[in-house]
Each structure stands twice: as C-alpha cells, then as structure tokens.
C-alpha positions in Angstrom: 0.0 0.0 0.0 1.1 3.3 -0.9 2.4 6.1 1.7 0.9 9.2 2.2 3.4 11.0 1.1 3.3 9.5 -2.4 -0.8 10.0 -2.3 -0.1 13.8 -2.0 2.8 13.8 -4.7 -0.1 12.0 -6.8 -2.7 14.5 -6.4 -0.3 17.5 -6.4 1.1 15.7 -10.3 -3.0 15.6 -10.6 -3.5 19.1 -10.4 -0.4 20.4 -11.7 -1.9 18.3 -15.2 -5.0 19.9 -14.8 -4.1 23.2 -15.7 -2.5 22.4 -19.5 -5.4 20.4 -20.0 -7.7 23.2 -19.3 -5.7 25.7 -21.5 -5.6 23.5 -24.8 -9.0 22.5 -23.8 -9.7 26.5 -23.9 -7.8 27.0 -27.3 -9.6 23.7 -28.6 -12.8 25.8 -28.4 -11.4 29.0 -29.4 -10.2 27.8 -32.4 -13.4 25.6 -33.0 -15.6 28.8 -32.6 -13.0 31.0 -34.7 -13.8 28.5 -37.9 -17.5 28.9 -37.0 -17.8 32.1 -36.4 -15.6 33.5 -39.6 -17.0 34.5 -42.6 -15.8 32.6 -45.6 -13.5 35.0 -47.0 -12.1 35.7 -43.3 -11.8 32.1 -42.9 -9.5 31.5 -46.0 -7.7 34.4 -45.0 -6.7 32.7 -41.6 -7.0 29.3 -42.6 -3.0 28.3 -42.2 -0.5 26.0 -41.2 -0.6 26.6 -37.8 -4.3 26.8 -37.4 -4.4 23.2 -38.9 -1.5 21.8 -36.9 -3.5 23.6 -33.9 -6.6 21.4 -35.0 -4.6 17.8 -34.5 -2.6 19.1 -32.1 -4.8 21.0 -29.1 -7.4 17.8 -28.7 -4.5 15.5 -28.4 -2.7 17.6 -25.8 -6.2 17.6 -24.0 -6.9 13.9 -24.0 -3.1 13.4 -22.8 -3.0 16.3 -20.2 -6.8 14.9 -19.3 -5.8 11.5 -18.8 -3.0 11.6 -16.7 -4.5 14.2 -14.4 -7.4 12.1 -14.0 -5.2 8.8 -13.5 -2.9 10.9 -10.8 -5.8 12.2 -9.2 -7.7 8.9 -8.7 -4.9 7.4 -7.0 -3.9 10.1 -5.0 -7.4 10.8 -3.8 -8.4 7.1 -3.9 -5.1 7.0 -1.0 -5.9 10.4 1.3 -9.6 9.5 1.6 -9.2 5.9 2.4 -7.2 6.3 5.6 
C-alpha cells in the first residue's frame, strides 16, 4: 500500500496536469468557434498551417493532459480518503 506522502505527490502531479489540459481544452474551443464564427473569406484568410496543426494538435494535448490528471488524481485521492 502506498504512503501518504506518495498519495499527495499524486494528487499534487493531478492538479499540476490539470491546468495544461484546461488551457488546450480552452484553445480547442477558441479555435473551434474562430472556424464557425468566420466568414468565408475571413476564414481562408486565416486558414494556415498553424491553425491546422492547432486542430490535430490541441485535442491530443487535452486527452493526454486529461488522462494523466485524472489517473494521478484517482490514485492520490483514492489513498488520502481511504485512511
């Protein structure tokens, strides 16, 4: 069984995940609502390499950031409230 101490490491690497996932989750919908909201002409205008790598790249660094917060944070949590 786990210590304490590693329980709080777990839940502090939890929360410390939780805040990149939240920012690409944030630019994930910004950059969803920018392609909505555009005009077509706008939208060709902006429409470039970055903004497409953005498109692959934001959801995947959400699901990643998103799962290991939620792994560390299980544990960790899962340990402090047991005892």
């Amino acid at each position: 069984m786990p210590s304490r101490s590693i329980n709080f490491i777990l839940t502090g690497v939890g929360v410390a995940f939780l805040f990149p996932c939240l920012f690409f989750l944030w630019y994930c919908v910004r950059l969803l609502f920018l392609n909505i909201a555009m005009s077509a002409d706008e939208a060709v205008a902006h429409r470039t390499a970055g903004m497409l790598i953005g498109a692959i790249a934001f959801p995947l660094a959400t699901i990643f950031f998103g799962v290991i917060s939620t792994i560390c944070l299980r544990r960790g949590l899962r340990g402090l409230l047991r005892k």
